[in-house]
C-alpha positions as CSV (number, residue, x, y, z in Angstrom):
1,X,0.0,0.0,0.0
2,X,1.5,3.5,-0.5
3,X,4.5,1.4,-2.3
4,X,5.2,1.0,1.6
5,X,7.1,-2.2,3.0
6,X,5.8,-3.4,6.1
7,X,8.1,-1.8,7.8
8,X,7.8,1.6,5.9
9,X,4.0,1.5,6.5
10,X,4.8,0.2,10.7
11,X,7.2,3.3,10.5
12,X,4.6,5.3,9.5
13,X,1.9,4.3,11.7
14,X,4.3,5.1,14.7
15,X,5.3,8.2,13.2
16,X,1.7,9.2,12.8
17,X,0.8,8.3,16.4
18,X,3.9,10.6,17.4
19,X,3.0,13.4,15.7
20,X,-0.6,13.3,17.9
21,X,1.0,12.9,20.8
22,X,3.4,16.0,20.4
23,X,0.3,18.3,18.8
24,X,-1.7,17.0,22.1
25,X,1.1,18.3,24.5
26,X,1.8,21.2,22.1
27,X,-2.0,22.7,22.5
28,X,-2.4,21.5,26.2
29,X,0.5,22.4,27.8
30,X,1.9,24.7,25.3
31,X,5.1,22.2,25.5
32,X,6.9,18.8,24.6
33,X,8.3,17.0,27.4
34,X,8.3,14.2,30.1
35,X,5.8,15.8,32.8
36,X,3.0,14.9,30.8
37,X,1.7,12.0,29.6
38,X,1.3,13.1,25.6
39,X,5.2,14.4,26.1
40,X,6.3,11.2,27.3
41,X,4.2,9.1,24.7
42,X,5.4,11.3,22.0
43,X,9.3,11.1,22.8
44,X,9.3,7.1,23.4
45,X,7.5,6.9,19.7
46,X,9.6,9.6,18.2
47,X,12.4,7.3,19.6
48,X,10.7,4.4,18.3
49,X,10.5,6.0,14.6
50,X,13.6,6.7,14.4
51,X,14.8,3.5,15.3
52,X,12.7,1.7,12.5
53,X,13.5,4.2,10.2
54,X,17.2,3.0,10.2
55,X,15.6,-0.1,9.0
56,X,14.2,1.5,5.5
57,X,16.8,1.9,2.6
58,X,15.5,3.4,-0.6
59,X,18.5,3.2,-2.3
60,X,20.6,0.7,-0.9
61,X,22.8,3.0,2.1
62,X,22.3,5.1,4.8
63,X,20.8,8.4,3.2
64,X,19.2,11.7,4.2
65,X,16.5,10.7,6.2
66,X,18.7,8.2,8.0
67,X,20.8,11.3,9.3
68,X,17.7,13.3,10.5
69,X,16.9,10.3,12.4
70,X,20.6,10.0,13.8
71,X,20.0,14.2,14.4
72,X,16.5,13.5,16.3
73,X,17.9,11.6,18.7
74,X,20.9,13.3,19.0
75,X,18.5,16.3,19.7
76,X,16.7,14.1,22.1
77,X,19.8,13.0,24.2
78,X,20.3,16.8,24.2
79,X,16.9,18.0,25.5
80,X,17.7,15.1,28.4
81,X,20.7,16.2,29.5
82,X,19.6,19.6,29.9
83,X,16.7,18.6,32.1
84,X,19.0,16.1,34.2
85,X,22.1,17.5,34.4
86,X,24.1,20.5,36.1
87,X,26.0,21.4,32.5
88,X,23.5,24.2,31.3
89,X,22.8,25.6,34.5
90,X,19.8,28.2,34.2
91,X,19.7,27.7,30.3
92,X,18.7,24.1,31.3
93,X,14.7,24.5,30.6
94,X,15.6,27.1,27.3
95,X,17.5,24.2,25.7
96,X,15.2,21.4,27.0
97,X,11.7,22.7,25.7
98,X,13.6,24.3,22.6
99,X,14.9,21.0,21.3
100,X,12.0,18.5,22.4
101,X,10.1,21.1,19.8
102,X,13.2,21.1,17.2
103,X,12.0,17.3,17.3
104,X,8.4,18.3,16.1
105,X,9.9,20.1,13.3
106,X,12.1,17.2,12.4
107,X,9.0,14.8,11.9
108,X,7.6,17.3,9.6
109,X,10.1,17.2,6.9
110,X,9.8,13.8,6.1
111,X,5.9,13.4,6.5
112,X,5.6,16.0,4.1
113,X,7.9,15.1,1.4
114,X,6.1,11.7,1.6
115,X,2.9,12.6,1.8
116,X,3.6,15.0,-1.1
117,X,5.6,12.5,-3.5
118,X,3.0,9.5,-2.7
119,X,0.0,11.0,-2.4
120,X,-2.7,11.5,-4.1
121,X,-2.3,8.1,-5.6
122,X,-1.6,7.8,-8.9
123,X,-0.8,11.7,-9.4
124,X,1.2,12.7,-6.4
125,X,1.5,16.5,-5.8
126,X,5.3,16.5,-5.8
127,X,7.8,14.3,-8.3
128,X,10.5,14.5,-5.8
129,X,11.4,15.8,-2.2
130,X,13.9,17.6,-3.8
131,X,10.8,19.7,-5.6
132,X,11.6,23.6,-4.8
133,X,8.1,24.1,-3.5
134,X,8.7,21.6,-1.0
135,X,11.8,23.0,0.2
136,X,9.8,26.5,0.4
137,X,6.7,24.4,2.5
138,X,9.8,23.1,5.0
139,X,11.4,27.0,5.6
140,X,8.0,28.0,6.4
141,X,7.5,25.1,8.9
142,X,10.9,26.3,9.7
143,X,9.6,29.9,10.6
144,X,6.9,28.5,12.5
145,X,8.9,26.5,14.8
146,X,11.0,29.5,15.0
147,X,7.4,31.6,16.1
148,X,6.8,28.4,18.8
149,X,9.9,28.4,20.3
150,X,10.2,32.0,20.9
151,X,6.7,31.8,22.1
152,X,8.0,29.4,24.4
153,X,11.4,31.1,25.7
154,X,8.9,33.9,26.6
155,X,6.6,31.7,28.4
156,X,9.9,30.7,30.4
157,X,11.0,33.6,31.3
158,X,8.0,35.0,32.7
159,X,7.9,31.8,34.6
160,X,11.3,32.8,35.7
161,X,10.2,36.0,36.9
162,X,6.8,35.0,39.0
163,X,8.8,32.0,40.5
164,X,12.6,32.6,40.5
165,X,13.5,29.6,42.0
166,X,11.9,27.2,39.4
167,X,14.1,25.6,36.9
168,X,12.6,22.4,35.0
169,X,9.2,23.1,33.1
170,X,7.2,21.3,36.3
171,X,4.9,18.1,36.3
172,X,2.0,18.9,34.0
173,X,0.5,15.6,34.6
């Protein structure tokens, strides 16, 4: 289906389920990460799509989208230090929130140069997801990340400022 493996389509479904998750904590708690529920559901699948995305070679070798995979969880391990270590000190919850979001964005560049080159069937929107329009569709997911994460640096601070002592982003579940 969808010229899908197994695999490619279990990939997917994860991937999908993800994606929920993270736009459930991003519109409840205005935030990705561990203290909820969705955050926590989101990062063990995003983890989890990675993973089996390692497994899916469209052209025989380790290509783009198995280095935005290596990136997410590098961005992951980052976002986990920063909320259990002493290394970033009061920049801790900036970089934590900031990159659990950076993951978002990263599960939006492939899902929409698939869904773009696949779909509709038969006369997909997109030849390739090297298409200019789609690399013009990913700066502006780009800029909206940008928006969110400023959005939520501000949300931070003001945090910061009501409760100076405060330092993760707090259970939210």
């Amino acid at each position: 289906m969808f010229g899908l493996t197994s695999l490619g389509m279990f990939h997917t479904a994860i991937s999908v389920f993800a994606v929920s998750a993270g736009v459930v904590a991003l519109v409840r708690y205005q935030a990705i990460g561990p203290d909820s529920r969705a955050g926590r559901i989101y990062i063990a699948l995003t983890i989890a799509t990675c993973l089996t995305g390692f497994g899916i070679f469209e052209h025989d070798g380790f290509g783009k989208p198995h280095a935005l995979g290596v990136i997410t969880l590098a961005t992951l391990a980052v976002a986990f230090l920063a909320a259990h270590s002493q290394l970033l000190g009061d920049l801790a919850p900036y970089v934590e929130r900031v990159a659990y979001s950076l993951t978002f964005f990263f599960h939006i560049i492939p899902a929409m140069a698939e869904s773009a080159t696949r779909l509709p069937l038969g006369t997909p929107l997109l030849q390739s997801p090297e298409d200019p329009a789609l690399q013009a569709a990913n700066g502006v997911c780009f800029l909206l990340f940008l928006i969110g994460a400023t959005f939520q640096v501000r949300a931070i601070r003001r945090l910061h400022r009501q409760s100076p002592g405060i330092h993760g982003l707090g259970s939210q579940d």
